[in-house]
N, C-alpha and C positions, 0 to 999 in steps of 0.2 A: 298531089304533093302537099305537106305539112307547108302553111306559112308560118317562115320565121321573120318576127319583125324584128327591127330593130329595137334596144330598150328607149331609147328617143324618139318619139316619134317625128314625123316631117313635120307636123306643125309646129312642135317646139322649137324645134331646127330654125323655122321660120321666122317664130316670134324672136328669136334670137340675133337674127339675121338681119330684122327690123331694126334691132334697137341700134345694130353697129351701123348700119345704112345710113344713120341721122350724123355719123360724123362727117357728112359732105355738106349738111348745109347747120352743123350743130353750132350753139354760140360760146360751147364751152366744148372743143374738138377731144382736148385733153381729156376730161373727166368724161364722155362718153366710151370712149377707150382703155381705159381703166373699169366702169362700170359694165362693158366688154367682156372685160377679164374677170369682175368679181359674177357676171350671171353665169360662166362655162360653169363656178361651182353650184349653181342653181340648177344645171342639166345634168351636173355629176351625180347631185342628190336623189335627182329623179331618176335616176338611172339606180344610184346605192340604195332607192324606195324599194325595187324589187325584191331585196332582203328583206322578207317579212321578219324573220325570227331576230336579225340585228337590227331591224327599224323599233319594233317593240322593246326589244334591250336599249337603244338608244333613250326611247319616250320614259322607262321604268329610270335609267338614270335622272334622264331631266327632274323627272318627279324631287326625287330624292335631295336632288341639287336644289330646285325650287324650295322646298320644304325648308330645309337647313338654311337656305339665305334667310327666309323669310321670316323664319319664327327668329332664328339670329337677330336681325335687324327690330320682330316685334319685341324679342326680350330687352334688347337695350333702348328700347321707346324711340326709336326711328321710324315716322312715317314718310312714305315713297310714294305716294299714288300723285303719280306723273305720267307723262308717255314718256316709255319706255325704259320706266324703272324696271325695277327686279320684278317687282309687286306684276307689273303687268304684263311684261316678257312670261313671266311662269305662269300666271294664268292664262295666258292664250294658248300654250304648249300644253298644257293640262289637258285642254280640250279636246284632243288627240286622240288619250287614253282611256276618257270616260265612259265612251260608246263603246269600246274592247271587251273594257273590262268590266260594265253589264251585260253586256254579252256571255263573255265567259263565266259571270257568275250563275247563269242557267245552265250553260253548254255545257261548262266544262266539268274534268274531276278535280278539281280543287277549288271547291265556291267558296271556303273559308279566306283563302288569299284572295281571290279575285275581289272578296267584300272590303278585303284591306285594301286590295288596290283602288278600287273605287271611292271606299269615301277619302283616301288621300287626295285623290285627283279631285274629288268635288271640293276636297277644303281645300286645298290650293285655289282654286275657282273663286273659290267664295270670297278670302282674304286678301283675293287681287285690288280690290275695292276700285276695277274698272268696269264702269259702265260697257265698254267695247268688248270684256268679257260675258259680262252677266247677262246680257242681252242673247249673245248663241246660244248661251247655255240654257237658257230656260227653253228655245227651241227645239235644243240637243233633249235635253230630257223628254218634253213630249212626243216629239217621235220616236223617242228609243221605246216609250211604254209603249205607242200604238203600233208599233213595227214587233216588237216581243209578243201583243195580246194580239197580233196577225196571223204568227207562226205558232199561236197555239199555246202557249202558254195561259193558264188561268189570271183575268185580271187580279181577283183576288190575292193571287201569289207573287203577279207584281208589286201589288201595294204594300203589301207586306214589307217586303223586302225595301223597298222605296223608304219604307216609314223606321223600319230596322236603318239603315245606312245614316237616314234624317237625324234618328236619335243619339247615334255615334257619334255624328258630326257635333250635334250641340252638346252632349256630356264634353266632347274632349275641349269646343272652346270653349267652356265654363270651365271649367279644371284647369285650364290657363288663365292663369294672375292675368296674366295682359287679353286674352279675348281678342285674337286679332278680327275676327268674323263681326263682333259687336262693333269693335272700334271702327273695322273699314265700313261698315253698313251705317255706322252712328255718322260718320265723316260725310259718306257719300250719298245716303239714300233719303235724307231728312226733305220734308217736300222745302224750309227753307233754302236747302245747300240748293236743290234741285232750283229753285226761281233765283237764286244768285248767279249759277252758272248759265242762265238762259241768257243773263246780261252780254251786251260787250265787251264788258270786261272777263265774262265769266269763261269757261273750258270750254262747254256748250257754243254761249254764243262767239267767242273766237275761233271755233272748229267751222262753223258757216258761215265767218268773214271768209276763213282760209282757203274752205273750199270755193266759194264764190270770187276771187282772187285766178285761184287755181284754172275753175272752168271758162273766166274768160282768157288766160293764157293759150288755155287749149282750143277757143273760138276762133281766137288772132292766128294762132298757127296750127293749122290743121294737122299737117306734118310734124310738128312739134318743135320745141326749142333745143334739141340734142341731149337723147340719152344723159341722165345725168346731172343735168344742166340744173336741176331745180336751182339747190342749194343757193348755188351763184349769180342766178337772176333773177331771182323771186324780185331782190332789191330793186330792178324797173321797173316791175307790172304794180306795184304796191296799188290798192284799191283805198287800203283803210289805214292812215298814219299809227306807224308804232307797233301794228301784227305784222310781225315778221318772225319767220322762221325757218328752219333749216328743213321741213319736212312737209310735203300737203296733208300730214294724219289722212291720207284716203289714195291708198296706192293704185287706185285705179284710176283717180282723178290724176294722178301722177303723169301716171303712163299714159294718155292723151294729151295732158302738157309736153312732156318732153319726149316720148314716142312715136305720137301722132294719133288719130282716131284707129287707123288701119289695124295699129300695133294691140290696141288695148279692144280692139274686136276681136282679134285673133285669140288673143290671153281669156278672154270671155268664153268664146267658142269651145278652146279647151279645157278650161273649167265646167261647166256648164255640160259636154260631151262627157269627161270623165263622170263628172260625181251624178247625172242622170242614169247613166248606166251602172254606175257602182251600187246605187240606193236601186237600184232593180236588180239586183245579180245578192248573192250569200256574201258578197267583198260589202253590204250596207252599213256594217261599224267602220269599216275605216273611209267611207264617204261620207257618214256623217259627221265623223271626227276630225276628216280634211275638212269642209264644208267651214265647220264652226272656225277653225284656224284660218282659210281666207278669209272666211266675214268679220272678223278681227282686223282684219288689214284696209276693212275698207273705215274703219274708225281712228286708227291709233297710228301712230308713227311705228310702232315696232316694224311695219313693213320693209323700211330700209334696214332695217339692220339684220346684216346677212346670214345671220346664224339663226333667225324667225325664219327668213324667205327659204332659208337651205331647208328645214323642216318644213314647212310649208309644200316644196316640192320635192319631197320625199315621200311625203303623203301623199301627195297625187299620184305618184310613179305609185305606190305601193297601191292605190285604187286600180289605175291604169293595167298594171299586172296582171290585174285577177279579173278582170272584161272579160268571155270571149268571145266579144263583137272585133274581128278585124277593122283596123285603119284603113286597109287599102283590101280591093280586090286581090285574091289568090291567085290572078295571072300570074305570067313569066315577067311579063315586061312591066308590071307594077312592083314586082320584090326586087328585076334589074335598076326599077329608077330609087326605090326607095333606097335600096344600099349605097346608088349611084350620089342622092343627096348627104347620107349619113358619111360619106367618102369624105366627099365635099367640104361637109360641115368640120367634122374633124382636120380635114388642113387647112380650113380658115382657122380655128381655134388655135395650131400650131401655128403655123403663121401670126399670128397676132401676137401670141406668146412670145414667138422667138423676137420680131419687130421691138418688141417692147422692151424684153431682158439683157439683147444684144448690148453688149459693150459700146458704147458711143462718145468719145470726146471731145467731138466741134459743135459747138451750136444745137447741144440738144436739147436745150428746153424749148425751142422752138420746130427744129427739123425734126425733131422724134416725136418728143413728148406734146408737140402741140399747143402749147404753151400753158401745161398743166401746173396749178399751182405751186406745186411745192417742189416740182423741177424750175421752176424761175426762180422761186427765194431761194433753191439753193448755189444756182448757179451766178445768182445776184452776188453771191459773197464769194467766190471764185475770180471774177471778172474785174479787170481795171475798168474804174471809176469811167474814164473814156467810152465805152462799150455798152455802158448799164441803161444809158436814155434809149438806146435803140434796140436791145433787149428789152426796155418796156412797152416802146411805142410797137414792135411785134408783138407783147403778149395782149396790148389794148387792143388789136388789130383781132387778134385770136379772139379777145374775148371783150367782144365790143359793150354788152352790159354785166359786167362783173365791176364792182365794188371796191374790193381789193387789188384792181391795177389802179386806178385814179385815187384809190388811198396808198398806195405806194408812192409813185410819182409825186405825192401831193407832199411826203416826209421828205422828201428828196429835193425837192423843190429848193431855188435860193432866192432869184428874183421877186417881188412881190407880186409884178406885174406878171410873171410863169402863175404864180399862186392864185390869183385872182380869174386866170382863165380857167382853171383847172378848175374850183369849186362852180364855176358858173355851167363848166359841162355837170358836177357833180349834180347839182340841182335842176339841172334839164333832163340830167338821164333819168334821175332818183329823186327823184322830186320827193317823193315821202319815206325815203329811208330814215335822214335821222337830223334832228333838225339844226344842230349844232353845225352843220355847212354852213347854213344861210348864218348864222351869227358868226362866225369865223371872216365870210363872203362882206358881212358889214363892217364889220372891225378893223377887216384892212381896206375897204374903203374911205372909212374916218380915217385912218392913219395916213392914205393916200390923200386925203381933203378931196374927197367926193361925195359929200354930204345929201344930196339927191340918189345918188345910187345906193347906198346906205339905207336910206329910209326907204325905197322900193324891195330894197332885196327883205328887209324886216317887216315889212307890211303882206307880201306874198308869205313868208314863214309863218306870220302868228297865224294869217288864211289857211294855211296848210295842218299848220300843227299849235291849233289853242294850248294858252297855258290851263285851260280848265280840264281840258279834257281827258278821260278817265281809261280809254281805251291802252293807252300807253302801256298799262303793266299787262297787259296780256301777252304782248312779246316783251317783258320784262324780266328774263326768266334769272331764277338766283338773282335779281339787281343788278347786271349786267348794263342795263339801260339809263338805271337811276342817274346818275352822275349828268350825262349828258341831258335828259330833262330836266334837271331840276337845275340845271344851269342855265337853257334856253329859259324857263319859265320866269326866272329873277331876273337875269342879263340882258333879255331880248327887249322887254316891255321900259327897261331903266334906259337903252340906249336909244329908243325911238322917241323918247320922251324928251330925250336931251338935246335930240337933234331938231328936234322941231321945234 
C-alpha cells in the first residue's frame, strides 16, 4: 500500500506543539498565544510549499517587488541597510531563487529568461548591503558550480556563463547614476566600516553583546521564558546597559530563550533532515535556496517577521515534497498514528483560534487574552478608574518581567510614596534598561528630604550606566534613546554633586 503522509509532518506538528506548551510556565502567557496563532501560518506555508509552480510564481513576484522598492528607494538616495529594511528583507528572499534559476539556465528551454532571472536575483543580493546576505550567497554560489560540474556539465561552460551574468550585473550598476552595488559595497565592505562595526558600539559587535545576552537567557531557563516572550523581557536579563532590542538577530538563539533547548533541537532536526536529503535527491536547487534563507535567520532580525518566516517554510515544504525518504514506516499503525496526530493538531489549531476570536465581554484581557498587551491598554480605557489598579496588578502578575506594566502603573501613580516603590522594583527588576529610573528614583527622594537615599540610588546609576560610555547608541535606534541619556548624563552627575 502507497504511503500517504500527511503535507505536515509530525515533527512540525511537534515543534509547534512546543512552542504553545510554554504558555503554562510563559512570562508573557499573552504573546505566546498569539505567536501560536501567527506560527499555524508557518505550517500553512509549508504545507502551500508543496505548490512548486505557485512557490516559484510567489519568489518571481517577490523579486520583482524587491527590485522596484529598492532601486525606488536607491533613486531617491535613501539608504536602508538596517535589519530588516527593505534592502535586507529582499535580499534574503532572493536567495531562494538564485539556485532555480542557475539551475534552469542549463536545464531548461528557455536559458535566455532564466539568465534574466538570475542576474536579477543576484543583484537584489548584491544591493542588500547585508552582511547576513552576502555570506550564504557566496556559499550558494560555490556549490551551485560544484553541484552543476558534478552533473556533468563542462566547468568551462560554467564559467562562462558565471562570468556572462557577472558582466550584466556590473554594466547595469554602472548605468545607474546611483550604483546601488557600489554604494552598498562602498557603505558595507571598506575593511574601516568592517573594524567600526566589530566595536560595541558597532552592528558586528552589538549582534554579540545580543546574542550573548540571549544565550544566557536560554542557560537560566532551559525550558525557555514563553514563546514569544523576547520582546517583553529582554528588559530583565539586560547583560550590557543600553543594547536593547525587540529581536535576538539569531532566530535560533531565540528559540532556546523562549522555547526551550527541546524546541530549538527539534527545529534543527527538521532542518538539517530536510535540506541533507534535499541536496542529495534532483529537489538540490530548492535546498540550497532554502538553506541560504534560514542561514539568513541565524544573523538578521528578519526572522520574526512573518512574511521572511512564512517563505522560509515554504521552502522547506517545497524541499520536503520532493524527498522520497518516508517520515514514518509504511505500516498501518504508523499512517493510523500519523493521521491520528495531524487530527489532533488541527483541533488544537481550531481550538486556539476559536478561544481567541470568541466574543468575550468580562474580564478579558485577563481571563482570555492573558494579559496580552494591547488587550490591557485597551480595555484600560473601557474600565472605571476604580477597576484599572487591579486590572494592572493582574497583568503584573501575568507578566512578571515586562516593562510596560510598571511603566503604566508608574503614569498612573499619585502618591509619591506609590511612585518611589514602583521605580525601586523598576531598578531591581531592570536594572539596565534605561537609566532615567534611577534619576526620577532620586529626584523624588530630594523632594521627599531623603538625601542619603538619593545619592545611593545615583551612585549605583552612574555604576550601572556611565555618562561616558559609548555602547548606548547601539540600541539607540532612530534616537529613540537620545533624550533619556543625554538627560541622565547632565542631570545625574549635577544632582550628586549637590547633594553631597
Amino acid at each position: 500500500m502507497a504511503l500517504v503522509l500527511p503535507k505536515i509532518p509530525l515533527a512540525l506538528w511537534a515543534w509547534w506543539g512546543l512552542g504553545l506548551l510554554t504558555v503554562f510556565w510563559s512570562l508573557t502567557p499573552g504573546n505566546t498565544l498569539v505567536l501560536g496563532l501567527w506560527e499555524l501560518a508557518y505550517l500553512a506555508a509549508f504545507a502551500a510549499g508543496t505548490w512548486l509552480a505557485g512557490l516559484v510564481g510567489l519568489n518571481i513576484a517577490l523579486l520583482g517587488y524587491g527590485l522596484l522598492t529598492t532601486l525606488t528607494l536607491a533613486w531617491m538616495g535613501l539608504v536602508m541597510y538596517f535589519s530588516g529594511s527593505s534592502h535586507y528583507v529582499a535580499g534574503a528572499q532572493a536567495l531562494v531563487l538564485i539556485p532555480l534559476a542557475m539551475m534552469w539556465l542549463f536545464r531548461s528551454r528557455w536559458p535566455i529568461l532564466s539568465g534574466i532571472l538570475l542576474t536579477g536575483a543576484l543583484y537584489l543580493a548584491l544591493m542588500s548591503g547585508a552582511r547576513a546576505v552576502y555570506l550564504p550567497l557566496v556559499f550558494i554560489v560555490l556549490l551551485m558550480v560544484w553541484r552543476l560540474w558534478r552533473e556533468g556539465i563542462p566547468l568551462r561552460q560554467i564559467m562562462l556563463v558565471c562570468a556572462l551574468v557577472a558582466a550584466a550585473i556590473v554594466s547595469l550598476d554602472t548605468a545607474l547614476p546611483f550604483s546601488p552595488i557600489q554604494n552598498a559595497l562602498g557603505l558595507k565592505a571598506t575593511l574601516s566600516r568592517q573594524a567600526q562595526d566589530l566595536g560595541a558600539e558597532g552592528s558586528i559587535g552589538s549582534r554579540l553583546q545580543m546574542w550573548d545576552q540571549t544565550l544566557k537567557i536560554a542557560l537560566q531557563h532551559p525550558m525557555g521564558t514563553g514563546n514569544g516572550s523576547f520582546r517583553d523581557t529582554l528588559a530583565a536579563y539586560l547583560q550590557y546597559p543600553g543594547i536593547l532590542f525587540s529581536n535576538a538577530h539569531n532566530y535560533y538563539l531565540e528559540t532556546a530563550a523562549t522555547g526551550g533547548w527541546l524546541r530549538l533541537l527539534l527545529l534543527l532536526v527538521i532542518l538539517v533532515w530536510a535540506l541533507w536529503h534535499g541536496w542529495n535527491s534532483p529537489a538540490w536547487p530548492w535546498a540550497l535556496g532554502a538553506a541560504g534563507l534560514w542561514t539568513t535567520l541565524a544573523f538578521d532580525v528578519t526572522g520574526m517577521y512573518p512574511s521572511v518566516m512564512m517563505l522560509a517554510f515554504a521552502s522547506l515544504g517545497a524541499v520536503h515534497s520532493q524527498i522520497k525518504i518516508p517520515l514514518v514506516s509504511a505500516g498501518s499503525r504508523s499512517i493510523r498514528f500519523g493521521w491520528m496526530v495531524s487530527v489532533a493538531g488541527l483541533i488544537a489549531t481550531i481550538g486556539l483560534a476559536a478561544w481567541w476570536y470568541w466574543p468575550c465581554k468580562h474580564n478579558c484581557a485577563v481571563s482570555r487574552y492573558l494579559g496580552y498587551r494591547p488587550a490591557v491598554l485597551n480595555e484600560l480605557e473601557r474600565i472605571p478608574e476604580a477597576q484599572q489598579n487591579k486590572l494592572l496588578s493582574e497583568a503584573e502578575r501575568l507578566n512578571p518581567k515586562s516593562l510596560w506594566v510598571y511603566r503604566i502603573r508608574l503614569e498612573r501613580a499619585r502618591a509619591p510614596e506609590e511612585k518611589m516603590q514602583l521605580l525601586q522594583q523598576i531598578i531591581e527588576v531592570f536594572p539596565l534598561a534605561n537609566p532615567i529610573y534611577y534619576l526620577q528614583l532620586a529626584e523624588l527622594a530630594t523632594d521627599l528630604n531623603q538625601p542619603s537615599k538619593a545619592i545611593q540610588v545615583l551612585e549605583l546609576g552612574l555604576s550601572r550606566f556611565p555618562p561616558d560610555f559609548k555602547g548606548y547608541q547601539s540600541g539607540n535606534f532612530f534616537g529613540a534613546l537620545t533624550p533619556s541619556y543625554e538627560t541622565w548624563r547632565t542631570k545625574a552627575p549635577e544632582l550628586l554633586e549637590r547633594l553631597k
